[in-house]
VEXNU-892771 format. One record per residue (C-alpha): residue number from 0; x, y, z; residue in one letter. Coordinates in nm, 2 decimals. Layout:
BEGIN
NUM | X | Y | Z | a
...
***
This chain:
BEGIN
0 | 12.89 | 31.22 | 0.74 | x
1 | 12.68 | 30.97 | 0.55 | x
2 | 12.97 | 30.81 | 0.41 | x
3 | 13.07 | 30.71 | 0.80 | x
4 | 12.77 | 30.58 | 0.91 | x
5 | 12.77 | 30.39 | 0.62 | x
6 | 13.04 | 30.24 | 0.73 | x
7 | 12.97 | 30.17 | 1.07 | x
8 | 12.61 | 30.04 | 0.96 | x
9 | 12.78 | 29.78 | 0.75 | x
10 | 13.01 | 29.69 | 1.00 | x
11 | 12.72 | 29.70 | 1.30 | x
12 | 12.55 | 29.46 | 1.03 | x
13 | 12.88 | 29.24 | 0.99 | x
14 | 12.95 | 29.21 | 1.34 | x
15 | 12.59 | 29.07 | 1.39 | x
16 | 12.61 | 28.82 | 1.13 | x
17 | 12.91 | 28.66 | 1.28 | x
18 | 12.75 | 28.69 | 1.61 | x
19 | 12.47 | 28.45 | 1.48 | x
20 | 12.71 | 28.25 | 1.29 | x
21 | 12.91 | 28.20 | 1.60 | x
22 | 12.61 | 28.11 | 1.84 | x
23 | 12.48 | 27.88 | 1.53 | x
24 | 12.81 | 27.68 | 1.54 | x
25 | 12.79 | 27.67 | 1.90 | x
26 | 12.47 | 27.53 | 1.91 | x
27 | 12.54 | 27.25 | 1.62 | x
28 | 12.85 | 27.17 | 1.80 | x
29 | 12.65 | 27.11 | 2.14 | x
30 | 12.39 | 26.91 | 1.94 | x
31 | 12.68 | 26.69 | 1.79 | x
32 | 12.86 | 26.64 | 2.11 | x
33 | 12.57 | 26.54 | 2.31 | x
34 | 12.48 | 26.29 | 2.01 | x
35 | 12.82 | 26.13 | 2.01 | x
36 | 12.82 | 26.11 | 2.36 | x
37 | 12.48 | 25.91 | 2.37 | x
38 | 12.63 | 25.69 | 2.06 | x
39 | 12.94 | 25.64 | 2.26 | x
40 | 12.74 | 25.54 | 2.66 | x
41 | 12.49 | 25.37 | 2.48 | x
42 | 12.79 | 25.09 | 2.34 | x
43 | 12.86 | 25.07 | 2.67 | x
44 | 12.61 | 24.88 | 2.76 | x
45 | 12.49 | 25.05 | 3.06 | x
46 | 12.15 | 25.01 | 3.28 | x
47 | 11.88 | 25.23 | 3.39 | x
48 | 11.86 | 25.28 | 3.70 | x
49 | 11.48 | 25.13 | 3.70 | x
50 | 11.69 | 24.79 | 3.59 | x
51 | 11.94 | 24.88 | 3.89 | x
52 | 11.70 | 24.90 | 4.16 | x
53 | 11.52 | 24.58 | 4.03 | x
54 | 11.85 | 24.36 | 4.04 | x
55 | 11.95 | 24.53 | 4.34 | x
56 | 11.62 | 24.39 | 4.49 | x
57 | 11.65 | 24.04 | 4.37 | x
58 | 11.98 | 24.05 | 4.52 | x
59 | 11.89 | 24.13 | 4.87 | x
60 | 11.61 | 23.89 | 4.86 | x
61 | 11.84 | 23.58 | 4.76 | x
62 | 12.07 | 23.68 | 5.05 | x
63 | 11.79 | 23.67 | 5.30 | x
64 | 11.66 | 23.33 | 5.17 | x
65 | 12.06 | 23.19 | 5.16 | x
66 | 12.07 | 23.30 | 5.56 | x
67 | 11.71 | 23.13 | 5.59 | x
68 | 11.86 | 22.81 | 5.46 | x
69 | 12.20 | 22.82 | 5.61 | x
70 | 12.05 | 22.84 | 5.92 | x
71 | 11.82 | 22.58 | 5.86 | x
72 | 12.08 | 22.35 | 5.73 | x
73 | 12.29 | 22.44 | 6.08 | x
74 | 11.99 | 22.36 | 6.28 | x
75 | 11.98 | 22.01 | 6.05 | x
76 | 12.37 | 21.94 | 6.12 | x
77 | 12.36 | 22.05 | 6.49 | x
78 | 12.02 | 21.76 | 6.56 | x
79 | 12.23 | 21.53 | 6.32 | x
80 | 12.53 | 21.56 | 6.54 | x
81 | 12.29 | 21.49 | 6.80 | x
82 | 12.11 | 21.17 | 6.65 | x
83 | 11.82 | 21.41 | 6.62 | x
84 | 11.72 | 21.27 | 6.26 | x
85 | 11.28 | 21.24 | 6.31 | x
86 | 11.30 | 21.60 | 6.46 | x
87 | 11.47 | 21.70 | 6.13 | x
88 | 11.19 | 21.55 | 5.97 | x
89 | 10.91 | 21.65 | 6.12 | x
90 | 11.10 | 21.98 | 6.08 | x
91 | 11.15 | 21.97 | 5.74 | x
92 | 10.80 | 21.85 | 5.66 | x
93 | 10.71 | 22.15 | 5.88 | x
94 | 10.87 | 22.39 | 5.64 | x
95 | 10.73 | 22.26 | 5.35 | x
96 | 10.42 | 22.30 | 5.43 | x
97 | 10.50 | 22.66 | 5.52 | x
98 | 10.62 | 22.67 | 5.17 | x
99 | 10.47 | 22.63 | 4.84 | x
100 | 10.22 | 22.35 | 4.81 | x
101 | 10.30 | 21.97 | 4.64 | x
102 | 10.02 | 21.85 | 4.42 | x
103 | 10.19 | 21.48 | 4.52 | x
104 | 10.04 | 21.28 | 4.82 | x
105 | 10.30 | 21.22 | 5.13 | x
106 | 10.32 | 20.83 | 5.04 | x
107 | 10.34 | 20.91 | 4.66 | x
108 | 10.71 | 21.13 | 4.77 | x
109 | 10.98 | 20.92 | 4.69 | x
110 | 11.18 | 20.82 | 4.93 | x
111 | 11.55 | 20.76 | 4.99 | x
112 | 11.67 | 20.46 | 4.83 | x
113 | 11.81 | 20.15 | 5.07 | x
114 | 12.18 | 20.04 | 5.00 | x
115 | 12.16 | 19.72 | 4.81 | x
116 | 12.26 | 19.38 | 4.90 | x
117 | 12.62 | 19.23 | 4.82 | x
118 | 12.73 | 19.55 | 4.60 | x
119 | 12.64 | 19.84 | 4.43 | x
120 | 12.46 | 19.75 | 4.13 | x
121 | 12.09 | 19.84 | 4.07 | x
122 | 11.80 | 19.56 | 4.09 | x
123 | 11.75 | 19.41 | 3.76 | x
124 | 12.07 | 19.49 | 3.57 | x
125 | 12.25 | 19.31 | 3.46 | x
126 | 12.57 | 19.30 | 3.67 | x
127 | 12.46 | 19.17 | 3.98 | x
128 | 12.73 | 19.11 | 4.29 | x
129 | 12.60 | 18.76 | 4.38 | x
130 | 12.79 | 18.51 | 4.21 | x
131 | 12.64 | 18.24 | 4.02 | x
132 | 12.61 | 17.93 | 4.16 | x
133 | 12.58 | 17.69 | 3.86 | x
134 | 12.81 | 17.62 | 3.56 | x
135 | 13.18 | 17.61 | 3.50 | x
136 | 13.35 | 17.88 | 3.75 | x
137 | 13.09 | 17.78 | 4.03 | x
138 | 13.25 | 17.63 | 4.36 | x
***
């Protein structure tokens, strides 16, 4: 009777053995797949979801300031249309001073540049459009 217990002790003994082999490879294959998988989604080049919600935000922001200035620019076109040109002005100097401060003075601004006289070249160049008045191809 020994003899069978013997047996069945060894084979009790080799059954548990492979039993913890078994869950061993089980786990070591776990551990590899979840490795490779990082390796492989990290390539990817995928965000966290902190980097997400930060974009996300900037987003949304730009689109309410686009919808601010589109309808400001509307406003501009629709007293344009009208001939309304020192109410955009005053309108527009208005909202900069809503805005971020200038550290330049009003009168140090520059302003929009008057078209020139006789063509399109710039004061002291140059290539002027007034035509000479002296020498051989004068009139």
């Amino acid at each position: 009777m020994q003899s069978e217990n013997r047996i069945v002790d060894d084979l009790v003994k080799f059954v548990n053995g492979m039993a913890g082999t078994v869950a061993g490879m089980g786990r070591e294959a776990e551990a590899s797949f979840k490795e490779r998988t990082r390796e492989f989604v990290g390539g990817m080049d995928f965000v966290s979801r902190e980097e997400f919600d930060a974009v996300k935000a900037m987003a949304s922001k730009a689109r309410e300031e686009v919808e601010t200035l589109k309808a400001r620019l509307d406003a501009m076109d629709a007293g344009a249309a009208r001939g309304d040109t020192a109410s955009d002005q005053s309108r527009y100097d208005q909202s900069r001073s809503d805005g971020p401060q200038s550290d330049v003075p009003q009168s140090d601004r520059p302003q929009p540049a008057a078209p020139l006289k006789g063509g399109s070249a710039a004061p002291g160049s140059a290539h002027t459009a007034e035509p000479k008045k002296d020498g051989p191809g004068a009139l």
